[in-house]
OpenMM code with the backbone's topology and positions (N, CA, C; nanometers):
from openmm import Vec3, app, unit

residues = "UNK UNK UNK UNK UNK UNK UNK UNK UNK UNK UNK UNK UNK UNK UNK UNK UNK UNK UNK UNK UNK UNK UNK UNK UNK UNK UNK UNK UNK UNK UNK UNK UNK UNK UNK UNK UNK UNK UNK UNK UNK UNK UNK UNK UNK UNK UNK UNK UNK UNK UNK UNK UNK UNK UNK UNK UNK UNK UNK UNK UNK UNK UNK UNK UNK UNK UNK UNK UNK UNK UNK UNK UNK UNK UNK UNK UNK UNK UNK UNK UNK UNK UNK UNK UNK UNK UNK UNK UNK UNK UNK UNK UNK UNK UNK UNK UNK UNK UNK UNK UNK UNK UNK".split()
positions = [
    Vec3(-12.2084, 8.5606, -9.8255),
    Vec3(-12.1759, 8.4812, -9.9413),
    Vec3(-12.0368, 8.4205, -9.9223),
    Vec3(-11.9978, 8.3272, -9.9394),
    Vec3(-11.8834, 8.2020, -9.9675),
    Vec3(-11.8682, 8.1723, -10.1073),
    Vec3(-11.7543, 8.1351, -10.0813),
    Vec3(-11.7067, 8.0703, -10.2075),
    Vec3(-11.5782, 7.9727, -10.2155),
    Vec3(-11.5240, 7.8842, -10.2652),
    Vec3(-11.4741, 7.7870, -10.2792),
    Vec3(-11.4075, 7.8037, -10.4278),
    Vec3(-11.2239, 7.8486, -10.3901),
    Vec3(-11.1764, 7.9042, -10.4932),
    Vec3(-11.0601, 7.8609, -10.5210),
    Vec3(-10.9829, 7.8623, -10.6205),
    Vec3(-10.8333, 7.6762, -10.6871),
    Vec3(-10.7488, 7.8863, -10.6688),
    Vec3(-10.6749, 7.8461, -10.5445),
    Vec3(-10.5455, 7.9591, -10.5634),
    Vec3(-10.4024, 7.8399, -10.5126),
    Vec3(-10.3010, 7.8391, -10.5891),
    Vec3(-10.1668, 7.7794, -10.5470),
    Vec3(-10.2212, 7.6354, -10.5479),
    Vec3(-10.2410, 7.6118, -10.6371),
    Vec3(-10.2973, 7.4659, -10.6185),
    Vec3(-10.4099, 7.4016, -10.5340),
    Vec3(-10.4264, 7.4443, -10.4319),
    Vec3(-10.5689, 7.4190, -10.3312),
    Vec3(-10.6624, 7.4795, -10.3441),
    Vec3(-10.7459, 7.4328, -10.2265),
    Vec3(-10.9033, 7.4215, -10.2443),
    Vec3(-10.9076, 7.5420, -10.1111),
    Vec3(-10.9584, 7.6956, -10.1088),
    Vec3(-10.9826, 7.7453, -9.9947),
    Vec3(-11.1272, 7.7844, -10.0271),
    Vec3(-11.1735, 7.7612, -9.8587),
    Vec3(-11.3448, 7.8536, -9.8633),
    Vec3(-11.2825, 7.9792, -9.7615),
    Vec3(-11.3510, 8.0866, -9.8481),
    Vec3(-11.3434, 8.1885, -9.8342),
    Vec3(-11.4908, 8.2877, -9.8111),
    Vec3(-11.4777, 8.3818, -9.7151),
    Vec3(-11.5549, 8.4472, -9.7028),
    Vec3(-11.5172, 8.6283, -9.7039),
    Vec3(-11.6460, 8.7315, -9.7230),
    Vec3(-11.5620, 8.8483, -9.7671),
    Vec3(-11.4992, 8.9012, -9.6293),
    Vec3(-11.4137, 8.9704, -9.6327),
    Vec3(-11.2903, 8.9951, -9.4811),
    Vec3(-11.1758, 8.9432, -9.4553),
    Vec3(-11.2040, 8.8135, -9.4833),
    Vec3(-11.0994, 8.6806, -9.4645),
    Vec3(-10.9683, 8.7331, -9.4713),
    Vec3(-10.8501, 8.6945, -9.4074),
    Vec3(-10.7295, 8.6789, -9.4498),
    Vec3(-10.6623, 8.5462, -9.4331),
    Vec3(-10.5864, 8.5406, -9.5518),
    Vec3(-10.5105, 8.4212, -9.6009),
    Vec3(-10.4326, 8.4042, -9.6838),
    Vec3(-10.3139, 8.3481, -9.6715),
    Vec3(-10.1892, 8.2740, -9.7425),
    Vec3(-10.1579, 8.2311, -9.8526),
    Vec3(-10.0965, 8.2161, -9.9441),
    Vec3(-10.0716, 8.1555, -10.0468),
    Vec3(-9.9308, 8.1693, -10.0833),
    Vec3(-9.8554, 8.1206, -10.1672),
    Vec3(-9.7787, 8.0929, -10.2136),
    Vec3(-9.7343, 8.2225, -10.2691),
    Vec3(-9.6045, 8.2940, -10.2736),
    Vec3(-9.5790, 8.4366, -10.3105),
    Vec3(-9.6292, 8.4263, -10.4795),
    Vec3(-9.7224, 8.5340, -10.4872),
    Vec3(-9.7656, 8.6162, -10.6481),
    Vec3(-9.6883, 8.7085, -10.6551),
    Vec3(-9.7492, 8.7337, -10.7797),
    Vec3(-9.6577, 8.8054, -10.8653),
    Vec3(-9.7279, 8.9978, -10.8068),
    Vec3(-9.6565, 9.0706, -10.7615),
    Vec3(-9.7628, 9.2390, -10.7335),
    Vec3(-9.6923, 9.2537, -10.6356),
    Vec3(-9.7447, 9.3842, -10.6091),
    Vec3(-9.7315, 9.4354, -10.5078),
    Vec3(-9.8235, 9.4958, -10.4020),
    Vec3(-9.8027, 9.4936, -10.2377),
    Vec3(-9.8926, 9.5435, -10.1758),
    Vec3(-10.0105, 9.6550, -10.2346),
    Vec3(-10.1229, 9.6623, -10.2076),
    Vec3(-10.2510, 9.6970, -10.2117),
    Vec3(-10.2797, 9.6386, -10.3892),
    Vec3(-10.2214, 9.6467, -10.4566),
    Vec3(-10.2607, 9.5254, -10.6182),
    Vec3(-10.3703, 9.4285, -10.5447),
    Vec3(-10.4680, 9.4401, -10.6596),
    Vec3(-10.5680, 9.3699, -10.6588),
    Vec3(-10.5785, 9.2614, -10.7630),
    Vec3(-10.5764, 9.1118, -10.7162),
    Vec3(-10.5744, 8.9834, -10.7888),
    Vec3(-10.7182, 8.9227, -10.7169),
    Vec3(-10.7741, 8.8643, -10.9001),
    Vec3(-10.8557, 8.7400, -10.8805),
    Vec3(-10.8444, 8.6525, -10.9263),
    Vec3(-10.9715, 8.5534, -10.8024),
    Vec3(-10.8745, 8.4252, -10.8045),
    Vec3(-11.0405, 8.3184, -10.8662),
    Vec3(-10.9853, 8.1864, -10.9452),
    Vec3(-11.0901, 8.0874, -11.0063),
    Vec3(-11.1495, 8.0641, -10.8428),
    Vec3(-11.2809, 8.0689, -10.9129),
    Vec3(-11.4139, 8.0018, -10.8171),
    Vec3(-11.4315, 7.8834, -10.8828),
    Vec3(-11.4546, 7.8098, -10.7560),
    Vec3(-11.4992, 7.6789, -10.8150),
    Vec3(-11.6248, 7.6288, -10.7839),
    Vec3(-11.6942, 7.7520, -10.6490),
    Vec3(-11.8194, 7.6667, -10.5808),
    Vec3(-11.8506, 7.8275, -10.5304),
    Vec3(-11.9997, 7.8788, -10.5396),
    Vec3(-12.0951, 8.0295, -10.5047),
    Vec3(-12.1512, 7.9269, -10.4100),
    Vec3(-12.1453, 7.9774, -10.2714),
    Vec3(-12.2578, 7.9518, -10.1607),
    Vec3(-12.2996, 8.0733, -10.1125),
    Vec3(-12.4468, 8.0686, -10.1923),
    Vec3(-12.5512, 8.1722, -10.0977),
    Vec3(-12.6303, 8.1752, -10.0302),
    Vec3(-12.6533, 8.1227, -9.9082),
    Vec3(-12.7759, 8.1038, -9.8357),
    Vec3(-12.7581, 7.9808, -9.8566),
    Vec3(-12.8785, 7.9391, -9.8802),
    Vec3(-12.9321, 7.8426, -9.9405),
    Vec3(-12.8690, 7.7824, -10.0754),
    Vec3(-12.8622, 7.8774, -10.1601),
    Vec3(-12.8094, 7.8523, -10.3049),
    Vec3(-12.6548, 7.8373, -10.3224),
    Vec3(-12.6434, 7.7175, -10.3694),
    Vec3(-12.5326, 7.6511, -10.3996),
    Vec3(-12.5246, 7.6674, -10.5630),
    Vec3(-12.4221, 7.7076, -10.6259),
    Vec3(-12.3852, 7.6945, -10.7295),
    Vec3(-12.2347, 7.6411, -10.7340),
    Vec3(-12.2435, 7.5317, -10.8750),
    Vec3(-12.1169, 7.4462, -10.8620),
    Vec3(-12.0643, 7.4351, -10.9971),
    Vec3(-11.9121, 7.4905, -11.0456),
    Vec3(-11.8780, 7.5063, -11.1648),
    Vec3(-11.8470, 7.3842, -11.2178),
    Vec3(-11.7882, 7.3857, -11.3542),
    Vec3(-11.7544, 7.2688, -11.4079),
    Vec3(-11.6337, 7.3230, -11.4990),
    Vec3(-11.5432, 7.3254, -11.4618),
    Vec3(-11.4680, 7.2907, -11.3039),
    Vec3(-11.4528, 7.4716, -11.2621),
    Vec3(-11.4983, 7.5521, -11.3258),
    Vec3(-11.5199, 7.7046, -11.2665),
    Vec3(-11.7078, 7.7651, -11.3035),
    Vec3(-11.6993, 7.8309, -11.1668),
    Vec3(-11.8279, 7.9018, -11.2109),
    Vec3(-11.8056, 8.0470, -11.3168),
    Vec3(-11.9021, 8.0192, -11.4044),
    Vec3(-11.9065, 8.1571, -11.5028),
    Vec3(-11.9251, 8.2566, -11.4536),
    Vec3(-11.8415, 8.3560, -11.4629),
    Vec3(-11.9057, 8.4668, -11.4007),
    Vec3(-11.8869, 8.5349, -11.2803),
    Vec3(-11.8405, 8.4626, -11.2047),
    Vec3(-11.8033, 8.4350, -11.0473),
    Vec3(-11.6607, 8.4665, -11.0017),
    Vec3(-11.6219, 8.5813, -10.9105),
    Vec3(-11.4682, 8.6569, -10.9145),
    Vec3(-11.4825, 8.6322, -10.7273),
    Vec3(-11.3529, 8.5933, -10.7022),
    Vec3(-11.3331, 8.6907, -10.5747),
    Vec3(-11.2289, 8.7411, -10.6178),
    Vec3(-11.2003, 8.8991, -10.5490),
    Vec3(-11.1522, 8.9953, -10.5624),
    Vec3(-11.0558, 9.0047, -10.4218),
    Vec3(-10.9215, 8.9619, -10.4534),
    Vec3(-10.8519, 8.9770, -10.2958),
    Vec3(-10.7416, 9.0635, -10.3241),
    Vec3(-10.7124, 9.1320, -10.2229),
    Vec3(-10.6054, 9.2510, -10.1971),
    Vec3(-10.4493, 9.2006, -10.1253),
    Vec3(-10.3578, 9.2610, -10.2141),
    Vec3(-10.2400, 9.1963, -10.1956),
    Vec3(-10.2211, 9.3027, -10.0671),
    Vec3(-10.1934, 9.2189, -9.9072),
    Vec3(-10.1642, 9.2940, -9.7704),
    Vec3(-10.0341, 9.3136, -9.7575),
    Vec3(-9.9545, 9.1965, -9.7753),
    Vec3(-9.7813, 9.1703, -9.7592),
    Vec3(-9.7256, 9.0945, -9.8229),
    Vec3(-9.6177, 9.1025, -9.8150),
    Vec3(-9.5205, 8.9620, -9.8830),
    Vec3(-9.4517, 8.9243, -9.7569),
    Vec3(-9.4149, 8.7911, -9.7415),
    Vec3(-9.3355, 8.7697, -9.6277),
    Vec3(-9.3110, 8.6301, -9.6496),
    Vec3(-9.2813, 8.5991, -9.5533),
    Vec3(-9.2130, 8.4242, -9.5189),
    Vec3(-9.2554, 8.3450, -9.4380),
    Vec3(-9.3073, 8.2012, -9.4794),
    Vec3(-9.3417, 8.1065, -9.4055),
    Vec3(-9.2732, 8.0783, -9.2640),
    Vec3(-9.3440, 7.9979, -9.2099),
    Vec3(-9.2532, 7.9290, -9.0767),
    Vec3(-9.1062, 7.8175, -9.1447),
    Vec3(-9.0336, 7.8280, -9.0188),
    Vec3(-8.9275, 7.7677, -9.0829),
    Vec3(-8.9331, 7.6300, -9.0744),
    Vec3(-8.8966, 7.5374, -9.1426),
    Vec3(-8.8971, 7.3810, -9.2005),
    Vec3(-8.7457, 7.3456, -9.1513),
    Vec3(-8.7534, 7.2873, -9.0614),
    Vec3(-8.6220, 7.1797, -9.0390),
    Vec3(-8.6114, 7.0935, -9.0386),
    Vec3(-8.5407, 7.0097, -9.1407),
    Vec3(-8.5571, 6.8366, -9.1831),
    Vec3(-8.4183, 6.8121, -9.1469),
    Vec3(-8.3820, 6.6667, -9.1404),
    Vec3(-8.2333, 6.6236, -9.1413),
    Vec3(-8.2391, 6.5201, -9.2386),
    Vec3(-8.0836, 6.4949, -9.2879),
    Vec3(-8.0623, 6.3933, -9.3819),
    Vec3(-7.9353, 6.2734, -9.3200),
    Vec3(-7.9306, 6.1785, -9.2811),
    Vec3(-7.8860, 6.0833, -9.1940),
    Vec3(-7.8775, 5.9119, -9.2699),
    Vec3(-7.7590, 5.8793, -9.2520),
    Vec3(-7.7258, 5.7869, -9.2726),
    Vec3(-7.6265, 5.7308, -9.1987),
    Vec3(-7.6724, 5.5594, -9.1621),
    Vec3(-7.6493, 5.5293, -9.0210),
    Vec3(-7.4980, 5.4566, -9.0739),
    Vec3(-7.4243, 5.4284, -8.9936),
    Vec3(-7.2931, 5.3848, -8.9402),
    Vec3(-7.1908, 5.4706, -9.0605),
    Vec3(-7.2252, 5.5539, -9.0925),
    Vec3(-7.1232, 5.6485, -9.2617),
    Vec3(-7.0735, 5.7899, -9.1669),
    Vec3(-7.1547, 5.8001, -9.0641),
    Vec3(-7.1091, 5.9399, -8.9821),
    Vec3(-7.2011, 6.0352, -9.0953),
    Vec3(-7.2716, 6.0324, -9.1562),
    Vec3(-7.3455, 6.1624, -9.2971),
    Vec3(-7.4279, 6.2180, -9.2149),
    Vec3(-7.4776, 6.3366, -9.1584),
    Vec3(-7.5735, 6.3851, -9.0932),
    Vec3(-7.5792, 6.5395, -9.1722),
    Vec3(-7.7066, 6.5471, -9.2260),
    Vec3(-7.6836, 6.6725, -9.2657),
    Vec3(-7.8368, 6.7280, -9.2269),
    Vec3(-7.7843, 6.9157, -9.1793),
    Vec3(-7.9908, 7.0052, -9.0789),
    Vec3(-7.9780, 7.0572, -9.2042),
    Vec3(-8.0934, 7.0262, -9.2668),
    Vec3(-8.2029, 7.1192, -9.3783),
    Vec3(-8.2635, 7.2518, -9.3290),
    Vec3(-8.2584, 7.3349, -9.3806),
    Vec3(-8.4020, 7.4024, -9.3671),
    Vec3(-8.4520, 7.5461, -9.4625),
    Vec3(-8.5915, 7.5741, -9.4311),
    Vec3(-8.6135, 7.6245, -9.5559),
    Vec3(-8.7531, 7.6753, -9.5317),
    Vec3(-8.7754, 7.8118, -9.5571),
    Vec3(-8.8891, 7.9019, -9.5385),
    Vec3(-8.9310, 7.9640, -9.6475),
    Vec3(-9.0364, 7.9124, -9.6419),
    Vec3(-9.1797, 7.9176, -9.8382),
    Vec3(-9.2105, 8.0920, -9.8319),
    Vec3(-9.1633, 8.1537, -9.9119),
    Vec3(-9.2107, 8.2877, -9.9074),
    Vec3(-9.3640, 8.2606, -9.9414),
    Vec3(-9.4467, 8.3370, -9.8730),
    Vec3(-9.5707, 8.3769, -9.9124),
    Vec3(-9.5957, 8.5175, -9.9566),
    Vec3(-9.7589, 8.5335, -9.9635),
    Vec3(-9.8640, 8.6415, -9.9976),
    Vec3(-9.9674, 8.6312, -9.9049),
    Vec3(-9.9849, 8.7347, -9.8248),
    Vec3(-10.0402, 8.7873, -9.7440),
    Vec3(-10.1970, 8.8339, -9.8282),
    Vec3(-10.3131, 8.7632, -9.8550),
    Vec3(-10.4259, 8.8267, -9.9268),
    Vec3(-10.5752, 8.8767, -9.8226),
    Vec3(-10.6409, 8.9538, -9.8592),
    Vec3(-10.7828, 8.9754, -9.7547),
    Vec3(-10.8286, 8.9593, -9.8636),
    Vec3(-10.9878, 8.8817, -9.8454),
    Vec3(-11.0940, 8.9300, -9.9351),
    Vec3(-11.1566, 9.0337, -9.9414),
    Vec3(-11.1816, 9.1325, -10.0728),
    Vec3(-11.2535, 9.2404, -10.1053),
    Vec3(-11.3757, 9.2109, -10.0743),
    Vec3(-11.4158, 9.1063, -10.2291),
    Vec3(-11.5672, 9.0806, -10.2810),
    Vec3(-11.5492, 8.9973, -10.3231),
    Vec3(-11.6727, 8.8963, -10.3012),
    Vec3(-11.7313, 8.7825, -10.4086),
    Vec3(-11.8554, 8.8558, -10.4944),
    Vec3(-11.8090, 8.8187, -10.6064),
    Vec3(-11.9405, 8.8260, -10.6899),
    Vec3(-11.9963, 8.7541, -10.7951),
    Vec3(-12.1211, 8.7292, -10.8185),
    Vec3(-12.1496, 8.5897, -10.8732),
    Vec3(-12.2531, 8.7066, -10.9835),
    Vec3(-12.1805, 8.6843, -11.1188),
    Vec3(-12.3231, 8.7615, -11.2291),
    Vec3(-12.3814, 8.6803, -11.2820),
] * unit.nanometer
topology = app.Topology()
chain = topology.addChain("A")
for resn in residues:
    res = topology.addResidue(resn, chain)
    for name in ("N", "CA", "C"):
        topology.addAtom(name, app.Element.getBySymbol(name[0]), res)
């Protein structure tokens, strides 16, 4: 079973095992958060919410907290001598999927 679920603003398909990223939540390691379904794929059977399916949980397990890769931008402006290195690392959430379940 799959599912297609709105966590941190995006669209992830997910399956049960999975591990994946998001934007740091609120818990702590082993805390259990669920997240809006937006789309049950079973087999064959497709179910599609408007704009969530009723009924329908995945169940993911908080693994870690930690920190993105690091972002280095510059800020530059030509003949002024202004050069300035940015940078900046997105804490995340470390999640596995438990369970999908569709009642």
């Amino acid at each position: 079973m799959e599912a297609i679920v709105r966590a941190d603003g995006r669209q992830l398909r997910l399956v049960e095992g999975q591990e994946f990223e998001v934007n740091r939540l609120a818990g702590e390691p082993g805390d259990i958060v669920d997240l809006d379904v937006m789309m049950v794929l079973d087999g064959s059977n497709v179910t599609v919410g408007k704009p969530l399916v009723e009924g329908a949980k995945v169940r993911a397990r908080i693994t870690q907290h930690g920190r993105g890769p690091k972002l280095v931008f510059m800020k530059y402006k030509n003949k002024v001598r202004y050069r300035r290195k940015l940078g900046h690392r997105q804490p995340v959430t470390r999640l596995v999927v438990e369970a999908i379940t569709k009642e």
